[in-house]
N, CA and C atoms as a LAMMPS dump frame, in Angstrom:
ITEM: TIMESTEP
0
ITEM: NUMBER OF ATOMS
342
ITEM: BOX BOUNDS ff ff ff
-5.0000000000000000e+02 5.0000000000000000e+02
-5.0000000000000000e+02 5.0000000000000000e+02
-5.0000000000000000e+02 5.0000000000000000e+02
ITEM: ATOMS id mol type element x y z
1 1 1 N -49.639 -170.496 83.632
2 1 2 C -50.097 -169.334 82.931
3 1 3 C -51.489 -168.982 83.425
4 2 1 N -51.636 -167.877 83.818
5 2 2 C -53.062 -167.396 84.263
6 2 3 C -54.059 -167.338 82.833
7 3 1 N -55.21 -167.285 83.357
8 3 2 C -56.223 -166.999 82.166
9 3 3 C -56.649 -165.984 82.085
10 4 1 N -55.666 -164.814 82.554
11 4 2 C -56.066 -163.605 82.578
12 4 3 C -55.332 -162.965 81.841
13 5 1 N -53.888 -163.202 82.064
14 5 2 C -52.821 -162.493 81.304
15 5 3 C -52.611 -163.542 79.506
16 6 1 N -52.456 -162.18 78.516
17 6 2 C -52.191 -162.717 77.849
18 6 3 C -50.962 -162.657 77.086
19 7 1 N -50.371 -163.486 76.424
20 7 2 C -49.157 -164.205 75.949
21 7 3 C -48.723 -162.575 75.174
22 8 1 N -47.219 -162.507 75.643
23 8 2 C -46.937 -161.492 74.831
24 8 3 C -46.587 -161.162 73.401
25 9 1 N -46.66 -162.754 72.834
26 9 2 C -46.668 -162.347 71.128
27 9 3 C -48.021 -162.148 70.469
28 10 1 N -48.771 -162.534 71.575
29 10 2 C -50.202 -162.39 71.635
30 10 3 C -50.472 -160.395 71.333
31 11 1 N -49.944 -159.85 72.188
32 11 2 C -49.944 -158.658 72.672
33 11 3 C -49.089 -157.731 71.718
34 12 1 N -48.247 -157.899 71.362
35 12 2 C -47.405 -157.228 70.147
36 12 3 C -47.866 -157.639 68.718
37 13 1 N -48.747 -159.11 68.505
38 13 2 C -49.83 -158.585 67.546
39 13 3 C -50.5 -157.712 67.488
40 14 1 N -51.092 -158.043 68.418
41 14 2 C -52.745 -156.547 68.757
42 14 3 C -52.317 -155.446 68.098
43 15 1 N -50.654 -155.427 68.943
44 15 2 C -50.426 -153.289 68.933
45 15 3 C -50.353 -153.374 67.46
46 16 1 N -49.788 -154.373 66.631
47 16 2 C -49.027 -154.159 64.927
48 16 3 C -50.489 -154.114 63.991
49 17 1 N -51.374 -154.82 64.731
50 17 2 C -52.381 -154.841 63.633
51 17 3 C -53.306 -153.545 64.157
52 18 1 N -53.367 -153.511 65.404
53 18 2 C -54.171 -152.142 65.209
54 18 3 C -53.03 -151.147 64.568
55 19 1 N -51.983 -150.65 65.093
56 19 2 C -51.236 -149.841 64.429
57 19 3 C -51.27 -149.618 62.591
58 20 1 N -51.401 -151.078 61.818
59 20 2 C -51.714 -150.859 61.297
60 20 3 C -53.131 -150.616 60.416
61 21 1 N -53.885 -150.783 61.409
62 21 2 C -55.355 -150.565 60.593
63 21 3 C -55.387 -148.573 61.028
64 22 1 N -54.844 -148.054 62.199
65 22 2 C -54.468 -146.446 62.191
66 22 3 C -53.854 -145.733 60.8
67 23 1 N -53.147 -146.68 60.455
68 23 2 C -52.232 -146.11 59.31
69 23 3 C -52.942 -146.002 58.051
70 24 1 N -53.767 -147.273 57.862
71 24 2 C -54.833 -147.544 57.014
72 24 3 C -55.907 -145.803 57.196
73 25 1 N -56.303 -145.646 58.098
74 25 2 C -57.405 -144.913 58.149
75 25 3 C -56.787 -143.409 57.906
76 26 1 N -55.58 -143.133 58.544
77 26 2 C -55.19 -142.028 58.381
78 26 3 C -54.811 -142.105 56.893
79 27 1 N -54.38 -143.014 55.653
80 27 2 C -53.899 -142.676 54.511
81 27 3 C -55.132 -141.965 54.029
82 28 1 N -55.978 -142.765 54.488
83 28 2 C -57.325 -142.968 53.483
84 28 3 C -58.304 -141.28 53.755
85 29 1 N -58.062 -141.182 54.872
86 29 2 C -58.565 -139.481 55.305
87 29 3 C -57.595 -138.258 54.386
88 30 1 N -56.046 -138.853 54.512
89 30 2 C -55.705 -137.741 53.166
90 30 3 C -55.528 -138.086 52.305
91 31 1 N -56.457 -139.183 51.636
92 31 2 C -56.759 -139.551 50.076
93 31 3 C -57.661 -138.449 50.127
94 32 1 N -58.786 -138.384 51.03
95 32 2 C -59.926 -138.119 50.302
96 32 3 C -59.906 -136.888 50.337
97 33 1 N -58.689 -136.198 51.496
98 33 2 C -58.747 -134.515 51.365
99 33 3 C -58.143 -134.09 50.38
100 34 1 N -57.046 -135.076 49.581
101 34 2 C -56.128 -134.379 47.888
102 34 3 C -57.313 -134.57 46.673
103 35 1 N -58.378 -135.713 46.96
104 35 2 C -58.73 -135.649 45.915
105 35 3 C -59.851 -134.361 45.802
106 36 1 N -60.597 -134.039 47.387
107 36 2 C -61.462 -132.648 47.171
108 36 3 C -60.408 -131.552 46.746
109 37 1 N -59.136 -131.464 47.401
110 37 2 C -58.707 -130.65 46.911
111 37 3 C -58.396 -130.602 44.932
112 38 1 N -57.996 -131.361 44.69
113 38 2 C -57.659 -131.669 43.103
114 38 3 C -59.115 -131.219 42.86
115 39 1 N -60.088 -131.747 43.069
116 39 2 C -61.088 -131.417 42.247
117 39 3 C -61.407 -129.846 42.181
118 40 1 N -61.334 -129.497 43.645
119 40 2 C -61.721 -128.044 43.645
120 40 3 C -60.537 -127.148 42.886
121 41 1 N -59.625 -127.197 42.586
122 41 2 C -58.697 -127.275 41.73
123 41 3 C -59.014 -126.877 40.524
124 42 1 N -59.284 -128.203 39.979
125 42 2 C -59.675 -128.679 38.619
126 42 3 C -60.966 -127.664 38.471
127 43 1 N -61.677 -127.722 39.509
128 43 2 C -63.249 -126.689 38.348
129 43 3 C -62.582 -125.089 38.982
130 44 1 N -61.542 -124.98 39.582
131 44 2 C -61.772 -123.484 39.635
132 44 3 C -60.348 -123.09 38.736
133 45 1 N -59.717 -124.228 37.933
134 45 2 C -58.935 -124.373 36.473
135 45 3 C -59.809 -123.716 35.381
136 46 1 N -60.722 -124.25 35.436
137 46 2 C -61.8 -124.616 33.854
138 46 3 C -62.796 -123.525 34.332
139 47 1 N -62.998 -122.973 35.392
140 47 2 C -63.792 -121.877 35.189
141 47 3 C -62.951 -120.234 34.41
142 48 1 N -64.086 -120.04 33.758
143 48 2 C -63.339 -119.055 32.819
144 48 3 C -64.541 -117.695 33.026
145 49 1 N -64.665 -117.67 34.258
146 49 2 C -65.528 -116.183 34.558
147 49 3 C -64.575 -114.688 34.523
148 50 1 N -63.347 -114.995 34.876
149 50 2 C -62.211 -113.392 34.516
150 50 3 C -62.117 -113.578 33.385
151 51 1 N -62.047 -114.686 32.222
152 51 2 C -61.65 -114.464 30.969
153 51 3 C -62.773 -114.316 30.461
154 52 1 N -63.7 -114.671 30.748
155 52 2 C -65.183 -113.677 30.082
156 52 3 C -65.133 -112.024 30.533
157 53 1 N -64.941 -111.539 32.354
158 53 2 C -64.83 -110.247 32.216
159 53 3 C -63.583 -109.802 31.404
160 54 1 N -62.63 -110.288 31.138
161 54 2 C -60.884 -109.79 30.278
162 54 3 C -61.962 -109.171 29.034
163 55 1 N -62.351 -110.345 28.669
164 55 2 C -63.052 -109.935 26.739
165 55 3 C -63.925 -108.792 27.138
166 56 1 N -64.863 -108.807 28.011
167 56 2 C -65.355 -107.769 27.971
168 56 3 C -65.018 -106.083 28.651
169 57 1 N -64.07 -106.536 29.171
170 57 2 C -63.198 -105.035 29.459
171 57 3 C -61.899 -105.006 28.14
172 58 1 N -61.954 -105.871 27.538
173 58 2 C -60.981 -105.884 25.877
174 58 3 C -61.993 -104.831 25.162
175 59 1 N -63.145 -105.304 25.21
176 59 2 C -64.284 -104.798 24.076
177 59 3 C -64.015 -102.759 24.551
178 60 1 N -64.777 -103.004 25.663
179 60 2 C -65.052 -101.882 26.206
180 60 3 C -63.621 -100.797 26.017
181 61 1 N -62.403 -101.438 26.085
182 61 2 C -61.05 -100.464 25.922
183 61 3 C -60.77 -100.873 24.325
184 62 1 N -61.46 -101.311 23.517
185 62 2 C -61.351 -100.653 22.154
186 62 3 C -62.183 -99.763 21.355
187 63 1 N -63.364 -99.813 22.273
188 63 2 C -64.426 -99.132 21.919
189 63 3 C -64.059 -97.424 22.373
190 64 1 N -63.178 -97.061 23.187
191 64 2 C -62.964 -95.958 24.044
192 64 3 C -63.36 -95.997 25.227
193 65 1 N -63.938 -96.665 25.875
194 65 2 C -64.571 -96.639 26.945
195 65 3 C -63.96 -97.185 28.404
196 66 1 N -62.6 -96.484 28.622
197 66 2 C -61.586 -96.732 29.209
198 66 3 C -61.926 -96.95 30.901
199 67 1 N -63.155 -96.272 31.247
200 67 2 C -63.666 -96.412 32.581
201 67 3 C -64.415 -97.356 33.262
202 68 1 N -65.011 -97.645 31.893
203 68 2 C -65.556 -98.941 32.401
204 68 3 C -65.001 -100.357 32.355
205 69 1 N -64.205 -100.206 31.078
206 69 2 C -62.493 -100.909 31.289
207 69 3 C -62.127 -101.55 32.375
208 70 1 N -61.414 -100.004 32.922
209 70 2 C -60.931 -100.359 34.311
210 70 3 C -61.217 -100.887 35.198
211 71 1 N -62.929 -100.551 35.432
212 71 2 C -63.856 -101.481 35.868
213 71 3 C -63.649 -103.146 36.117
214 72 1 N -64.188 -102.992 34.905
215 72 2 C -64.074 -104.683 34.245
216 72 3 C -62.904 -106.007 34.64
217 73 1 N -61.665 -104.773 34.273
218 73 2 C -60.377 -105.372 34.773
219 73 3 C -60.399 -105.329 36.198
220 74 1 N -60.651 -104.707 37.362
221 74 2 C -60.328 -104.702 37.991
222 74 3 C -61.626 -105.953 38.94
223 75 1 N -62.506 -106.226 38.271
224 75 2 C -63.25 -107.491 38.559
225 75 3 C -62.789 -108.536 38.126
226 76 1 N -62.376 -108.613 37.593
227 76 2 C -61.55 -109.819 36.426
228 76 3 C -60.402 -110.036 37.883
229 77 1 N -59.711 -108.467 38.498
230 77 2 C -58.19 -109.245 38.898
231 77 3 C -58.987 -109.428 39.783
232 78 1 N -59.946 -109.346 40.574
233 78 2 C -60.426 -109.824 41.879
234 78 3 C -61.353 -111.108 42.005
235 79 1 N -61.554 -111.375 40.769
236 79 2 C -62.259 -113.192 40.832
237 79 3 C -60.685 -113.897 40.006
238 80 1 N -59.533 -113.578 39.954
239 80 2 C -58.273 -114.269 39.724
240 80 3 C -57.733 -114.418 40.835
241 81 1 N -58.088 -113.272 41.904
242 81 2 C -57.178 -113.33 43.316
243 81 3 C -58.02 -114.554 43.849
244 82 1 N -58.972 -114.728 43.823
245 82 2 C -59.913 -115.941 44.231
246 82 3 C -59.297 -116.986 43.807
247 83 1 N -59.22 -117.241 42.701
248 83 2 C -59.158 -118.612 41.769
249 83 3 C -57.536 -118.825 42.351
250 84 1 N -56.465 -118.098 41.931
251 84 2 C -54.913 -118.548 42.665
252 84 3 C -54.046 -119.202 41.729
253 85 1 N -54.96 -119.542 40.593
254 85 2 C -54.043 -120.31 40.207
255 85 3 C -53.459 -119.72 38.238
256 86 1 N -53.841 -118.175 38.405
257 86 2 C -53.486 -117.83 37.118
258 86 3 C -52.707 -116.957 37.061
259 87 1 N -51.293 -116.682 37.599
260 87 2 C -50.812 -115.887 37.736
261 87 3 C -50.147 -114.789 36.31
262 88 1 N -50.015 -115.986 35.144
263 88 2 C -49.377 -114.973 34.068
264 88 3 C -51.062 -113.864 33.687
265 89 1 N -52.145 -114.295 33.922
266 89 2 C -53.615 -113.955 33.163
267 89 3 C -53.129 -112.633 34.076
268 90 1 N -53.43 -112.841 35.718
269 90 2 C -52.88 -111.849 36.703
270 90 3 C -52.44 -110.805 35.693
271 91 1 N -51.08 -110.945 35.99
272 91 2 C -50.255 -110.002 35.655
273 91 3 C -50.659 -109.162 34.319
274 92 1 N -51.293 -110.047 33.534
275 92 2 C -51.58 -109.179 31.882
276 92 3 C -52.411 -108.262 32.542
277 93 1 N -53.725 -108.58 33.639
278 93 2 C -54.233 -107.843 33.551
279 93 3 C -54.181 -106.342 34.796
280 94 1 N -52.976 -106.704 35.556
281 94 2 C -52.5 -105.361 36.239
282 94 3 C -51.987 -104.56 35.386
283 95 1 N -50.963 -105.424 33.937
284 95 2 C -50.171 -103.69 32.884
285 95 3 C -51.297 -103.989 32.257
286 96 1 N -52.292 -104.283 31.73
287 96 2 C -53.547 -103.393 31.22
288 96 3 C -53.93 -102.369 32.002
289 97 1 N -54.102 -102.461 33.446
290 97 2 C -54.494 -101.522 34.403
291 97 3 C -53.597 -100.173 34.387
292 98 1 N -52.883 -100.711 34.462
293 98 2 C -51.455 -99.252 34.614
294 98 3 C -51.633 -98.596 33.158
295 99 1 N -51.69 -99.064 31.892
296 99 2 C -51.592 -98.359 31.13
297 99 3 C -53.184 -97.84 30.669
298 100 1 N -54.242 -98.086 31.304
299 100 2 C -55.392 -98.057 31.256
300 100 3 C -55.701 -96.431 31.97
301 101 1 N -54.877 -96.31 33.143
302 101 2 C -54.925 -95.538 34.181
303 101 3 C -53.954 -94.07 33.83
304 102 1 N -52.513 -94.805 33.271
305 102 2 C -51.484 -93.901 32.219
306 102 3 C -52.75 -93.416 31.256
307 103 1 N -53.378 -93.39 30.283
308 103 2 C -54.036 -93.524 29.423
309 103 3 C -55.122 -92.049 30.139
310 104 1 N -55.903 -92.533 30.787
311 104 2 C -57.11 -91.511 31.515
312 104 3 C -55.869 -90.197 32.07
313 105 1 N -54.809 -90.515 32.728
314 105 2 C -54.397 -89.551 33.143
315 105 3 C -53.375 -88.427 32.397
316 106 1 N -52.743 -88.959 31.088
317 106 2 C -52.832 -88.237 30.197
318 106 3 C -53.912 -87.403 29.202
319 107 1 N -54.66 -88.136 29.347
320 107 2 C -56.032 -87.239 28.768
321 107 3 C -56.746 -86.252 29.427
322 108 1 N -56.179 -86.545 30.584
323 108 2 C -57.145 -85.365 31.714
324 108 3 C -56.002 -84.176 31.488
325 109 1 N -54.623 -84.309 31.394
326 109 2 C -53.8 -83.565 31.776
327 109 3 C -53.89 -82.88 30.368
328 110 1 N -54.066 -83.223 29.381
329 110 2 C -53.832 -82.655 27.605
330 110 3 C -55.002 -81.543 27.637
331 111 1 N -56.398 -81.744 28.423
332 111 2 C -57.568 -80.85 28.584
333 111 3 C -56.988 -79.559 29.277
334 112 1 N -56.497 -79.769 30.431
335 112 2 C -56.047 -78.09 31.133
336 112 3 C -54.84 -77.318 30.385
337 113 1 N -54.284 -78.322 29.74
338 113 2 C -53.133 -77.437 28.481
339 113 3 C -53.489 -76.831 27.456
340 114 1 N -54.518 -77.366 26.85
341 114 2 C -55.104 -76.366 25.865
342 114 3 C -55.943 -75.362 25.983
């Protein structure tokens, strides 16, 4: 046996234990990318910045103030398109929009009739 070459159960260790210390490192790289993801997740769950603008385009469309409403809502659906993860909030607040918009455009139309 030379002292150069080495023994091949020698050699099919090596590959199994490095192979598995690869496997090791790669789990552990997408541990740590589910858990940033979960977290970023989780605080953009619990942030409640559209349901603060919702209440305050609620306020503003009971007060009459249907324009700035629309406003409101339509900031609300554009920090929800951000967030991704509220789709029924979404939707309430597109048929608020439509009937927000129904709403202004019957009123404009009732002015040139009389």
């Amino acid at each position: 046996m030379n002292a150069k070459t080495v023994p091949l159960y020698l050699q099919s260790a090596n590959f199994y234990v490095m192979l598995y210390l690869i496997i090791i490192f790669l789990s552990l790289i997408a541990l740590i990318f589910l858990i940033v993801f979960l977290a970023r997740a989780f605080v953009h769950w619990r942030s409640n910045i559209p349901i603060g603008l919702y209440v305050k385009a609620l306020r503003d469309e009971n007060s009459g103030h249907f324009e700035e409403a629309i406003i409101t809502y339509e900031i609300a659906l554009v920090q929800c398109n951000r967030i991704r993860f509220q789709r029924a909030f979404k939707n309430k607040i597109i048929g608020k929009l439509k009937l927000l918009h129904a709403i202004i455009d019957y009123k404009n139309s009732s002015r040139f009739v009389r």
